[in-house]
N, C-alpha and C positions, 0 to 999 in steps of 0.2 A: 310141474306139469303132470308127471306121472303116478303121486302121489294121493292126486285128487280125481284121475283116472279109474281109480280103484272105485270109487262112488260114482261114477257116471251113470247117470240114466238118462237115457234119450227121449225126448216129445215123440210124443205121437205123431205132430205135423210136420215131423223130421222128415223129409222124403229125398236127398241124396246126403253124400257124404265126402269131402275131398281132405285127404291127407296128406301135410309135406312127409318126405320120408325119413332124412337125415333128423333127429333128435325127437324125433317121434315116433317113428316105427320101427328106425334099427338104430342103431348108433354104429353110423360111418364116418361121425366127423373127424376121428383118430384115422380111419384109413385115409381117409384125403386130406390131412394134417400131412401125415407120414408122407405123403407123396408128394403133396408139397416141399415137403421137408428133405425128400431127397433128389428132387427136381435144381430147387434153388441154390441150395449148398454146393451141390456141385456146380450150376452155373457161376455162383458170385467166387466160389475158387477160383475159379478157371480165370477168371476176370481180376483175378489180386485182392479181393475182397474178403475179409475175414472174419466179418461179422454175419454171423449165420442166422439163417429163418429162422422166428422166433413166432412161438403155441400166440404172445399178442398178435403180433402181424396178423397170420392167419386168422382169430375171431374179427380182427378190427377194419380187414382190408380184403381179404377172398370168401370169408364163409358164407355160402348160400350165392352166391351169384355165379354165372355159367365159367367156364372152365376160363375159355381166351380172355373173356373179359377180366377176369379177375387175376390174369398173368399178368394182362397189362395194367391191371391199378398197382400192381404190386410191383413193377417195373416204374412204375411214373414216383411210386413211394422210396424208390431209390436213386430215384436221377435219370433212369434208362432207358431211352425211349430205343426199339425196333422194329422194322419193317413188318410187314402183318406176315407176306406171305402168300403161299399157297395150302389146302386143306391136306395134301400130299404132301409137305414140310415134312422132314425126318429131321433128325440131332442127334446125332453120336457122339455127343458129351465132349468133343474136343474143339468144334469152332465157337472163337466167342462175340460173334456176332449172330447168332441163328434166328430165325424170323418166330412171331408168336406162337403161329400155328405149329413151328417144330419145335416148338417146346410143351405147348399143348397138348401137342401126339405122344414125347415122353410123358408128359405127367402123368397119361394116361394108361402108359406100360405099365412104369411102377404103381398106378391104384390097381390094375389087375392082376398084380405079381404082390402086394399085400394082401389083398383082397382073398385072393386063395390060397397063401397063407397063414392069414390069420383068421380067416373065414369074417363072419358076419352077428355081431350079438342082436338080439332082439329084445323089443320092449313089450314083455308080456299083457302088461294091463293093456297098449294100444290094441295088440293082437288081437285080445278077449272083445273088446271092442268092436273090431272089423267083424270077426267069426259071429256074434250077436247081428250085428247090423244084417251081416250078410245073410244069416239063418231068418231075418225079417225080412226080406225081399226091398232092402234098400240099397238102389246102387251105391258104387262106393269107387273110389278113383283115389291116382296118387298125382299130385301138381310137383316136381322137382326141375331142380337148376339142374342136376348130375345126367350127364348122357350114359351114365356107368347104372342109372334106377332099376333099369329093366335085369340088369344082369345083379344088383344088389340083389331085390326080390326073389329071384330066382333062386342062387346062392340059397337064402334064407328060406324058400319053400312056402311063399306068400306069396307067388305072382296071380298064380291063378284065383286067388281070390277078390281082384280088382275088374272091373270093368271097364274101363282103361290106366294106361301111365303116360300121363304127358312127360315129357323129360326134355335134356337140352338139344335132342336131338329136335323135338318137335318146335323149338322155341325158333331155331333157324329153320327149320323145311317153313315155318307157318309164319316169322315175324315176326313173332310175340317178341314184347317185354319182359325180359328177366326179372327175376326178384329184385326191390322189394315191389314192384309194382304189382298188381292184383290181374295182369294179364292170363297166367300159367292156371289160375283156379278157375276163374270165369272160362277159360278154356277147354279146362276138364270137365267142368259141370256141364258142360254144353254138349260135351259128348259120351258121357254118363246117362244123360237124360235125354240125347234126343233134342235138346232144347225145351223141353216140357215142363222143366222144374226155375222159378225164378229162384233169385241167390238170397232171399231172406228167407224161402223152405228149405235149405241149404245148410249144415253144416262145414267149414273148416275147422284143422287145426292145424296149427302150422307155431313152431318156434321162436318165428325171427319174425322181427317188424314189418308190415304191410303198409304202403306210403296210403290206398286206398284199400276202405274196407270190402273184399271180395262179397261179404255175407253179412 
């Protein structure tokens, strides 16, 4: 992807631009690997379990999809079904029954305790990209599953060059469909543009499979 980045040129009848962010504009998939990775481990200890979360799991079962959601595919991929909860759930790593959303809440401690850290790499050729686009007066927006986007960007010293970020905050405030379906882009273009721009003058780019094509 990044490779052929480097030769990019845009159409002229290019008129917005929606980017996912994770393997595209930064690579955060190591920090939300890591915090998966120290979310689970310590849950399935705690539970007598001994076989630890594994870099497969995480591409084959959580990557790109919102946070709860993808606790619970990875709980149902182990046999463990729990109560959803409340969005106020906490987990102090010692009960081992805790509801999704308090586990959710941690996984979200430890991505902000790697997160700063280890900071945030960037993917230059995307970069070069967005800053071109942007120096051409075409909006440009970011579509993510991650409720953590807004504060990725930032970290990175990219935010202010979007027009919006939808993220998974907005997927629950608005309804959307999470990845892979094409809800979170359609979403973003929409407000990018005002609604002005259809999705075939439309660029994405985006990593991971889209069940329907956004563009």
């Amino acid at each position: 992807l990044h490779s052929s980045m480097t030769h990019f040129t845009p159409q002229k009848s290019l008129r917005a631009a929606v980017f996912d962010l994770d393997g595209v504009i930064t690579r955060t998939r190591d920090t939300h690997m890591e915090s998966y990775r120290l979310l689970f481990n310590q849950f399935l200890k705690l539970r007598g379990d001994d076989e630890e979360f594994s870099e497969l799991e995480y591409d084959t079962v959580i990557n790109g999809i919102p946070r709860n959601e993808a606790i619970k595919a990875y709980l149902k991929s182990r046999g463990i079904t729990l109560t959803q909860g409340h969005e106020d759930d906490m987990w102090d790593g010692n009960e081992k029954e805790p509801t999704v959303y308090a586990l959710g809440n941690k996984k979200n401690e430890y991505f902000e305790q790697v997160l700063h850290s280890k900071g945030v790499v960037k993917y230059d050729s995307t970069v070069s990209i967005i800053r071109y686009l942007v120096e051409h007066k075409v909006p440009c927006g970011v579509a993510s599953s991650s409720s953590n986007a807004k504060d990725v960007l930032k970290k990175a010293e990219l935010l202010d060059l979007f027009d919006a970020v939808i993220d998974g905050h907005t997927i629950k405030d608005e309804g959307l469909k999470g990845k892979p379906h094409p809800d979170l882009f359609l979403y973003c273009l929409s407000k990018i543009t005002n609604d002005a721009v259809p999705p075939g003058e439309a660029m994405v780019l985006e990593d991971a499979p889209v069940r329907s094509p956004p563009a």
